[in-house]
C-alpha positions as CSV (number, residue, x, y, z in Angstrom):
1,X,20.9,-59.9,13.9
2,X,22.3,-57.4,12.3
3,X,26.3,-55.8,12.5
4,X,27.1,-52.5,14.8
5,X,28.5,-50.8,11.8
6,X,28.6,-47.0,11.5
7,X,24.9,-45.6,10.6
8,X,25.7,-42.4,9.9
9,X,23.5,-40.8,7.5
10,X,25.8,-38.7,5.6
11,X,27.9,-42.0,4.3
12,X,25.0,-43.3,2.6
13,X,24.0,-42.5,-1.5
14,X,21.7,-40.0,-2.2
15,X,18.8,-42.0,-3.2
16,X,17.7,-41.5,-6.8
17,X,13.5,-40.5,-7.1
18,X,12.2,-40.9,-10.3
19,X,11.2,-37.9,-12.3
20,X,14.0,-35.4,-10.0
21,X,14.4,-33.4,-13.3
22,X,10.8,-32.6,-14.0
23,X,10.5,-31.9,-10.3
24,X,13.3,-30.1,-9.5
25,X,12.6,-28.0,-13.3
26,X,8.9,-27.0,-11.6
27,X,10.4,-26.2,-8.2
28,X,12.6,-23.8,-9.6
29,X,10.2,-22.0,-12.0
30,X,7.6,-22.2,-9.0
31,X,10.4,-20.3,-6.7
32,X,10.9,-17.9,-9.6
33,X,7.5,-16.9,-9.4
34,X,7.0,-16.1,-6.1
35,X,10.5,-14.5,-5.7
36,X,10.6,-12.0,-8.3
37,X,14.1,-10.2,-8.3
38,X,14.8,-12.1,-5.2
39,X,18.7,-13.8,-4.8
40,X,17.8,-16.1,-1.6
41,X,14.9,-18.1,-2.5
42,X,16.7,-18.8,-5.6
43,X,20.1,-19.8,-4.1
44,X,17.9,-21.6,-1.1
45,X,17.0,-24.0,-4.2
46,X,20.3,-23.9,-5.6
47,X,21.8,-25.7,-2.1
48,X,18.7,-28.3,-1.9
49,X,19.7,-29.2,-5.5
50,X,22.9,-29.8,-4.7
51,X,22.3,-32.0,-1.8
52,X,20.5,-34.5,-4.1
53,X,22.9,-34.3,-6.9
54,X,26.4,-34.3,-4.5
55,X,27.6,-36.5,-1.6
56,X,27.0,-35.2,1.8
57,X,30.0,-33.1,2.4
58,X,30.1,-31.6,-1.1
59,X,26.8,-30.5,-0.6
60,X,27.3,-28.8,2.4
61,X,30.3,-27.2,1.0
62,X,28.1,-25.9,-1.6
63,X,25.8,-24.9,0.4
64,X,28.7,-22.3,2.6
65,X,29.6,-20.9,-0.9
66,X,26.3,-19.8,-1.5
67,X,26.0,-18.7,1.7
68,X,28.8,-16.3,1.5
69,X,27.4,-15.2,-2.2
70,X,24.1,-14.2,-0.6
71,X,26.1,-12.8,2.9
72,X,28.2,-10.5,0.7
73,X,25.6,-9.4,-1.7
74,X,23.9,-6.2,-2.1
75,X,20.1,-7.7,-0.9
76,X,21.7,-8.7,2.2
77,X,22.7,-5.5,2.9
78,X,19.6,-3.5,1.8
79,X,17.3,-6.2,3.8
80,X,19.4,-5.3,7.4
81,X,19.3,-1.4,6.3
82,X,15.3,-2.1,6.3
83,X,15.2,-4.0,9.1
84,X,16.7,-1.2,11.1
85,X,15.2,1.5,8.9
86,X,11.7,0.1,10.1
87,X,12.9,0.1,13.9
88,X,14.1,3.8,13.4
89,X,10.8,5.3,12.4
90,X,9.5,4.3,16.4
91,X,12.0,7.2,16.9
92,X,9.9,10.4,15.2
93,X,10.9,14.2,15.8
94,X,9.0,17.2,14.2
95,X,10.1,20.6,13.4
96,X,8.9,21.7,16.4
97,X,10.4,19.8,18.6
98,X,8.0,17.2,19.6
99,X,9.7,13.7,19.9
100,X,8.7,9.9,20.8
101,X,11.1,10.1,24.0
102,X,8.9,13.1,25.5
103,X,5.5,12.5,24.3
104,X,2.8,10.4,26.5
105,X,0.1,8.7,24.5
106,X,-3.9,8.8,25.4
107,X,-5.6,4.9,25.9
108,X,-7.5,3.8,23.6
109,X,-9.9,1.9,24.7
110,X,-13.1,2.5,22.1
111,X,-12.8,3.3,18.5
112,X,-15.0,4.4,16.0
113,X,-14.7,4.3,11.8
114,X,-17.0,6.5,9.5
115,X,-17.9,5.4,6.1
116,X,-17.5,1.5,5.0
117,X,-16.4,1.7,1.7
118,X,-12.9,0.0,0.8
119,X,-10.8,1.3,3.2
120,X,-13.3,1.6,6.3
121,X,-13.7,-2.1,6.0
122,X,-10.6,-2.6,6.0
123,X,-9.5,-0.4,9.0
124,X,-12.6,-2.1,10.9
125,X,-11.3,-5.3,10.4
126,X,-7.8,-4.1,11.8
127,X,-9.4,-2.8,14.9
128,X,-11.2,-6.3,15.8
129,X,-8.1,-7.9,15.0
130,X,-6.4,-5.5,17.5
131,X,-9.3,-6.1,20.1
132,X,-10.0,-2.5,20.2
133,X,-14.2,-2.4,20.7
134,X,-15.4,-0.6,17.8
135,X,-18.6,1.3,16.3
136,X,-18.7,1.3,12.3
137,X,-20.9,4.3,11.2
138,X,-22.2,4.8,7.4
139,X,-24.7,7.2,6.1
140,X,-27.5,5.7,5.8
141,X,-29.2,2.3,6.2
142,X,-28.5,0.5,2.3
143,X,-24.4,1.4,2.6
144,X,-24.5,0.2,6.8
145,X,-26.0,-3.2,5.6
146,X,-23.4,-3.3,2.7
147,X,-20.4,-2.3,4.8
148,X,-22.0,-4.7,7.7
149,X,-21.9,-7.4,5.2
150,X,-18.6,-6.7,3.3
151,X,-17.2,-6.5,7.1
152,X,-18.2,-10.0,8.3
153,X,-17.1,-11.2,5.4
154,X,-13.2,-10.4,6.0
155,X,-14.0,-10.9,9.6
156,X,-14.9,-14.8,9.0
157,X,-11.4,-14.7,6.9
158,X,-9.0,-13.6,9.4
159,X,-10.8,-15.9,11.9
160,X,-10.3,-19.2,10.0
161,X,-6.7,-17.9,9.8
162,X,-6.0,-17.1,12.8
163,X,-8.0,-20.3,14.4
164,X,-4.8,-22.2,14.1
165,X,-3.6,-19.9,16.8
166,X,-4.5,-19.6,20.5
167,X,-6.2,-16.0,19.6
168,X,-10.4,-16.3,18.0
169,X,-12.2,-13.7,17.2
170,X,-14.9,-12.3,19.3
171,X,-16.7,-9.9,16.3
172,X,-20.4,-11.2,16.8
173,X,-20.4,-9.1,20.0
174,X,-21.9,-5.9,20.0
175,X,-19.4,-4.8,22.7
176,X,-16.9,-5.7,20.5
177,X,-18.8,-4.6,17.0
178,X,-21.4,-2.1,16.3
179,X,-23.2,-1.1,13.3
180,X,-25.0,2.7,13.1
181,X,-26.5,5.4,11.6
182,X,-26.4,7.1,15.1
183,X,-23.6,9.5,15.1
184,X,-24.2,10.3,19.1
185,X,-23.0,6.7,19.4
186,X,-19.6,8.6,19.3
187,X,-19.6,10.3,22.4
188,X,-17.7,8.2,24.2
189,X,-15.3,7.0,21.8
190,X,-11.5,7.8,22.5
191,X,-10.5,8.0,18.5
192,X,-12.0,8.4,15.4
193,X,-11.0,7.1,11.7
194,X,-13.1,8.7,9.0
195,X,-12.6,6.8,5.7
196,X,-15.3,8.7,3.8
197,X,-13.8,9.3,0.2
198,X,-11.4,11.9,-1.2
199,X,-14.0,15.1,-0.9
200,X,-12.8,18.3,1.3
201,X,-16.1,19.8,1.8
202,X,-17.9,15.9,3.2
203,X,-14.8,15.2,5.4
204,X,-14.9,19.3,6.8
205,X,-18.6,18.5,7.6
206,X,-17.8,15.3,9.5
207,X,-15.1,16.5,11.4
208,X,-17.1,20.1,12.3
209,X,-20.1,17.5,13.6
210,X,-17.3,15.5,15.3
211,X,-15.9,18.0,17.6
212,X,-19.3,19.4,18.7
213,X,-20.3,15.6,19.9
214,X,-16.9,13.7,20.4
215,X,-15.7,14.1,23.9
216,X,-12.8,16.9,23.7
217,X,-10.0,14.7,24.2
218,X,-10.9,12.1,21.4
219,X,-8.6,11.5,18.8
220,X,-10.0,12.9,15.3
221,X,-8.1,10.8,12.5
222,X,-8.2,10.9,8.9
223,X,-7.5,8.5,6.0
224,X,-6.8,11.1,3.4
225,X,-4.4,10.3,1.2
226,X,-3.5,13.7,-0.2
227,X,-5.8,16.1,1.3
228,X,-4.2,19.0,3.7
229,X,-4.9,18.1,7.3
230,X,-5.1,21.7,8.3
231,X,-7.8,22.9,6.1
232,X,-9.9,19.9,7.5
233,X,-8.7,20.6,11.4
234,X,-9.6,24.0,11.0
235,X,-13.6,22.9,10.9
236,X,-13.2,21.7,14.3
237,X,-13.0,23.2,17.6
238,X,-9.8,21.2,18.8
239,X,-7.6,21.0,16.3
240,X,-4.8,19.8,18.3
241,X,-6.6,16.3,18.0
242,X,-6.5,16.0,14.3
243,X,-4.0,13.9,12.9
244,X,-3.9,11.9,9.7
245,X,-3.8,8.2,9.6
246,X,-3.5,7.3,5.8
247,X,-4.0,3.5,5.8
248,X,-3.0,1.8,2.2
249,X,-5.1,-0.4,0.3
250,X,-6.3,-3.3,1.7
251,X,-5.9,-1.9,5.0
252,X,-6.2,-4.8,7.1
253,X,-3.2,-6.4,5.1
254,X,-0.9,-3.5,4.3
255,X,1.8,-3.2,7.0
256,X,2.3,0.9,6.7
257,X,0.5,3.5,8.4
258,X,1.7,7.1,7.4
259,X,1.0,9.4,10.0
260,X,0.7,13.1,9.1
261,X,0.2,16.0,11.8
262,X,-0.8,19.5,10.8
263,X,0.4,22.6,12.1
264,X,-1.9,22.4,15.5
265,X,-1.3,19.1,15.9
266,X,-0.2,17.8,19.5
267,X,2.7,15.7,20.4
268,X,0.2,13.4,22.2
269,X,-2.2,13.1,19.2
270,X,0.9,12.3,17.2
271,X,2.1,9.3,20.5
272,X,-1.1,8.2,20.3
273,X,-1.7,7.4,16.6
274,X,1.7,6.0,16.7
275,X,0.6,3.6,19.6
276,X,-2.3,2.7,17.7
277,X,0.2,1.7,14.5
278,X,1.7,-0.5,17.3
279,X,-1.8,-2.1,18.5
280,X,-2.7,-2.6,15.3
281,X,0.8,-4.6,14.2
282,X,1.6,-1.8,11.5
283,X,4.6,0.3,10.9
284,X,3.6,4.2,11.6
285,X,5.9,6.5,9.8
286,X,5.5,9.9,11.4
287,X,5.2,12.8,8.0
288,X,4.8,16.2,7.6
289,X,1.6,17.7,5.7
290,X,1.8,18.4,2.3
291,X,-0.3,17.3,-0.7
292,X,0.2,13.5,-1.0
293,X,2.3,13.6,2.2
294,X,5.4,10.7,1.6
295,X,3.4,7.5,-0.2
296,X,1.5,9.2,-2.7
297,X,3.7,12.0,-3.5
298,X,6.5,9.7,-4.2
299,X,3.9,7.7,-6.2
300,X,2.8,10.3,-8.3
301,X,5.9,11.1,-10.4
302,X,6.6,6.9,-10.8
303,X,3.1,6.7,-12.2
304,X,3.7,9.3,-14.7
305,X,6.6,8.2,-16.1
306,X,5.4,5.2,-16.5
307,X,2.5,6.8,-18.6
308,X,4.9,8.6,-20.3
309,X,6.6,5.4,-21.7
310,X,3.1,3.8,-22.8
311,X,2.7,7.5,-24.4
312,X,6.2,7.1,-26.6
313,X,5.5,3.5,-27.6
314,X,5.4,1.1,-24.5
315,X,2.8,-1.1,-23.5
316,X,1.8,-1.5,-19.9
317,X,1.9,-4.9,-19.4
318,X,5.9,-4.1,-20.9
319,X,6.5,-1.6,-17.9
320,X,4.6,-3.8,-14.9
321,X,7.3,-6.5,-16.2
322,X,10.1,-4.6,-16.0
323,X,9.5,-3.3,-12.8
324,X,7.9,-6.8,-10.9
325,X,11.4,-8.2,-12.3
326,X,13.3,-6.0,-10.8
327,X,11.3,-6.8,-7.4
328,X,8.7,-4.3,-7.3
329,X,5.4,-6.7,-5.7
330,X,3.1,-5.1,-8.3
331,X,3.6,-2.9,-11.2
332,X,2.1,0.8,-11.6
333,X,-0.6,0.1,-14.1
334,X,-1.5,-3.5,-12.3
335,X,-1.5,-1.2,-9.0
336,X,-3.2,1.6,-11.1
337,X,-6.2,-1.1,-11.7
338,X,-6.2,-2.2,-8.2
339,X,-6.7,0.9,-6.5
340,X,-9.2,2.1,-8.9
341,X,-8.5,4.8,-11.9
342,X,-11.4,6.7,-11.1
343,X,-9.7,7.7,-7.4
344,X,-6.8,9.5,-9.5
345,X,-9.5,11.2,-11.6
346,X,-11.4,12.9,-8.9
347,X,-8.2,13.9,-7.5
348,X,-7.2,15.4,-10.9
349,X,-10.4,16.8,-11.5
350,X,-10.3,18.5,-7.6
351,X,-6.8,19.9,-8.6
352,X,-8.1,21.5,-12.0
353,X,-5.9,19.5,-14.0
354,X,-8.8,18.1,-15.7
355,X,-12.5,17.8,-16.3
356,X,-14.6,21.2,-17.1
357,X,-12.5,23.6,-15.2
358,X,-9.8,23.7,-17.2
359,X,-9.5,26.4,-19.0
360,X,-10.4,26.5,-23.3
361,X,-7.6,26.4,-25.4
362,X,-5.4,24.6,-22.8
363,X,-2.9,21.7,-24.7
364,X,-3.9,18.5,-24.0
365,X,-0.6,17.4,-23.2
366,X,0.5,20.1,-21.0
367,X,-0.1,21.5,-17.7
368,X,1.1,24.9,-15.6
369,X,4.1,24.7,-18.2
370,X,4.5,21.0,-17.5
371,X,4.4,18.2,-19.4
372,X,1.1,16.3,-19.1
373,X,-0.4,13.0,-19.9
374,X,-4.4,12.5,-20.6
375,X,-4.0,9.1,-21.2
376,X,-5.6,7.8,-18.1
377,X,-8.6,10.6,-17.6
378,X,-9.4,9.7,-21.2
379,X,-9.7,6.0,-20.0
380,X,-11.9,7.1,-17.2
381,X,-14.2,8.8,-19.9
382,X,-14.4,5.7,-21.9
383,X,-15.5,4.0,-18.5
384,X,-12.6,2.5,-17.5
385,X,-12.0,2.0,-13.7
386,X,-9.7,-1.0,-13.6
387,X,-10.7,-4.2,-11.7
388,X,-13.9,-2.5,-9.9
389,X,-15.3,-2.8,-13.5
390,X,-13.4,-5.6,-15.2
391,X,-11.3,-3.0,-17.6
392,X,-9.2,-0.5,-16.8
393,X,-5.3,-0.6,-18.4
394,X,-6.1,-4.7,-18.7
395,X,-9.1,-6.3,-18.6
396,X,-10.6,-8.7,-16.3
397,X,-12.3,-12.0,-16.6
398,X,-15.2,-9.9,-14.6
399,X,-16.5,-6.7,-12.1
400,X,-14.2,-7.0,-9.4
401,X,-11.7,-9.8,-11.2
402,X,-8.1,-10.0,-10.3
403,X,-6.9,-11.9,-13.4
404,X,-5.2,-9.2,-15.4
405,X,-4.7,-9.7,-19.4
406,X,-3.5,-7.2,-22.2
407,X,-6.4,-6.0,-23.9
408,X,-6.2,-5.7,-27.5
409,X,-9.1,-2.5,-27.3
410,X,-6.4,-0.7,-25.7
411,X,-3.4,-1.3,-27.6
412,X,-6.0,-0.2,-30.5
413,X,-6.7,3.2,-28.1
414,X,-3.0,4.0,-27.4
415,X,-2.2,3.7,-31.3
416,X,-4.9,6.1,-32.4
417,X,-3.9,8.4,-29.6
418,X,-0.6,8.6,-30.6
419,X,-1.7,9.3,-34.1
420,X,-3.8,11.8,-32.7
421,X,-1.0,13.6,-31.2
422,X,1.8,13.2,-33.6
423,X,3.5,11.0,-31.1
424,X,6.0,8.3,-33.2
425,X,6.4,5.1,-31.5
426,X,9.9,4.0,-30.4
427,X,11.1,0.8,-29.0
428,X,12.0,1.2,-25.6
429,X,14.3,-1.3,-23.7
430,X,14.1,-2.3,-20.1
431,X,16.9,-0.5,-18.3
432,X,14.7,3.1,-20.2
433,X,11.8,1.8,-18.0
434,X,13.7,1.2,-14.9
435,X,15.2,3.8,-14.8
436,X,12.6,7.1,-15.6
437,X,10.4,5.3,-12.9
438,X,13.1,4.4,-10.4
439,X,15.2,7.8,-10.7
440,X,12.0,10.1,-10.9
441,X,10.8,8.1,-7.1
442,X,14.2,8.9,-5.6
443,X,14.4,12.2,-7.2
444,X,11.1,13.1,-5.2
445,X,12.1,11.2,-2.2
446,X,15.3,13.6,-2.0
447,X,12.8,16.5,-2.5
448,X,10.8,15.9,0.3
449,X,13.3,15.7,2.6
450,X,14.7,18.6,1.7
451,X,11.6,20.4,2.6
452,X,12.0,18.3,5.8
453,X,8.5,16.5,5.5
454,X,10.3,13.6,6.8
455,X,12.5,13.3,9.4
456,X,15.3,11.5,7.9
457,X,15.7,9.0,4.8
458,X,14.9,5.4,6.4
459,X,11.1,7.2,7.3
460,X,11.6,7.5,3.4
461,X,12.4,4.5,2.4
């Protein structure tokens, strides 16, 4: 009974909801949140706002000029340059002439990891996820049936995620999973990860008891992050098969794989790891050997400018702000905390930077003729190790807390220190910040191509 009269949706009002502000205010501050620095998500709202506030083809006029806002802008054109920068690195060279276009890689059809701390849990849960078959070696019995523990837990994670899919999980099979003590259990293996922590004289003895039981044409991979590859190759009878696979932290969510040959290395070692990026849905950046390789290297000079700031009068909850505004997902202190303080320490310790090897009567604020900052070994020797023990630059609800909150104990610490050290405290803005952190990354970026350690700037970026 009713009239044929147009029904087109777009001639009708807008209907009005009660409480649109309020929403709309929370939407926006919600988007804000999770899209630090980000034009898209914000203009994204901007459009949908419109549409309820606007007739139909004002809104969608709108919604064009913001369009071509975002289509001209400078994100736009630094997300295509990644998309294609992340394509490029499938393309790797080496000095020597190796390349991805002449370069077979080996199958792999059975993996192994040693040592399930952190990262080997991490990397094992990558591998199941892959459905690469997989043996997980520790030590001893008490650190298997902790890793064996820690493991099924992520395991049980990823399956309830991915149980929306077609894919399940198949890790309660020991044909799929295995736990040992039994290093012979790696004799038929076709690559192995060792993810034991950042000692050179453990990880020479692994790899030395590798190549006497591996079969010679396993692949021998390390998750160093700064060690030199070639001084752990050379305690092994092939060293053509050792190649560095430095996985970042938490490995079985972080997309990048660096991979880092040595100076034996072969170009199929280096197709192969570069397959298993592939298998394992990460993007493998082919490096050169040097310490820290690309990711850490870069790292190192951003983290100590941004100690350097806390030193002159900054706080570090200040300089995580600056730089998560600008974009960054996490900022170096919050990373700091993540990735544990006391990992940087038994670096700095290893390179004589710190600890009881350096020499009496050395400043505390220099080293080699370079400017130095104790601040975070001295945190270290108050017991600080960030979130693995609830305080490290913040403090944490608890052990192992994520919830990071300025902790008046160290404001207290950082005034004596400067005290200490004659240091006056200076107000220092947010473009400061962004740009001794910022400019000192590049700077090292530029430095390490020059010494052609990557290939070519988008492996870099």
């Amino acid at each position: 009974g009713q009239p044929l009269g147009p029904r087109r949706l777009s001639l009708k009002p807008v209907p009005k909801l009660p409480d649109m502000e309020a929403f709309l205010r929370d939407a926006l501050a919600k988007v804000k949140k999770q899209a630090r620095g980000c034009l898209a998500p914000e203009l994204c709202f901007q459009a949908v706002k419109a549409a309820t506030e606007m007739p139909f083809a004002d809104g969608v006029r709108r919604e064009r000029e913001l369009f071509m806002v975002l289509r001209s802008s400078g994100q736009a054109r630094a997300l295509q340059y990644a998309f294609f920068a992340e394509r490029a690195t499938q393309r790797w060279t080496t000095p020597t002439g190796a390349s991805w276009d002449t370069s077979a890689p080996q199958p792999i059809r059975k993996a192994a990891v040693i040592g399930l701390g952190t990262m080997g849990r991490g990397i094992v849960t990558s591998l199941v996820k892959a459905n690469i078959p997989v043996v997980a070696l520790e030590q001893d019995l008490e650190y298997l049936n902790m890793g064996r523990k820690a493991v099924m837990l992520l395991l049980e994670r990823e399956a309830t995620k991915m149980e929306q899919g077609a894919q399940t999980l198949d890790f309660h099979n020991p044909a799929r999973l295995q736990f040992t003590v039994d290093f012979n259990l790696l004799r038929d293996v076709d690559l192995v990860i060792e993810a034991v922590f950042e000692n050179m004289a453990l990880k020479k003895e692994i790899f030395h008891k590798l190549s006497r039981i591996c079969k010679p044409g396993a692949l021998l991979c390390t998750n160093t992050s700064a060690l030199n590859i070639d001084e752990i190759a050379s305690a092994t009878s092939h060293p053509q098969q050792v190649i560095g696979t430095h996985f970042f932290s938490p490995a079985h969510v972080m997309r990048l794989l660096e991979i880092i040959y040595g100076r034996h290395t072969s170009p199929s070692a280096i197709a192969t790891a570069m397959q298993l990026a592939k298998a394992l849905r990460k993007v493998g950046v082919v490096v050169g050997n040097c310490f820290g390789f690309v990711g850490n290297r870069m790292m190192f000079p951003y983290v100590q400018q941004a100690v350097f700031l806390v030193e002159e009068g900054s706080r570090p909850e200040a300089v995580d702000e600056a730089l998560e505004d600008f974009g960054f997902k996490i900022g170096p202190f919050r990373m700091s905390d993540l990735a544990g303080l006391d990992v940087g320490w038994r670096s700095r310790k290893g390179q004589g930077l710190t600890g009881p090897s350096v020499p009496a009567g050395t400043p505390a604020r220099q080293r080699q003729g370079q400017r130095y900052s104790p601040l975070p070994d001295l945190l270290c020797e108050n017991g600080r190790f960030g979130q693995k023990n609830g305080k490290g630059w913040y403090q944490y609800e608890k052990a192992g807390g994520r919830t990071a909150t300025p902790d008046p104990w160290l404001h207290n610490f950082l005034s004596q220190y400067r005290d200490t050290h004659g240091i006056k405290t200076r107000f220092i803005d947010q473009e400061e910040i962004l740009e001794r952190c910022l400019f000192s990354l590049i700077n090292e970026g530029f430095a390490i191509l020059a010494e052609g350690i990557a290939a070519g700037p988008e492996h870099l970026d």
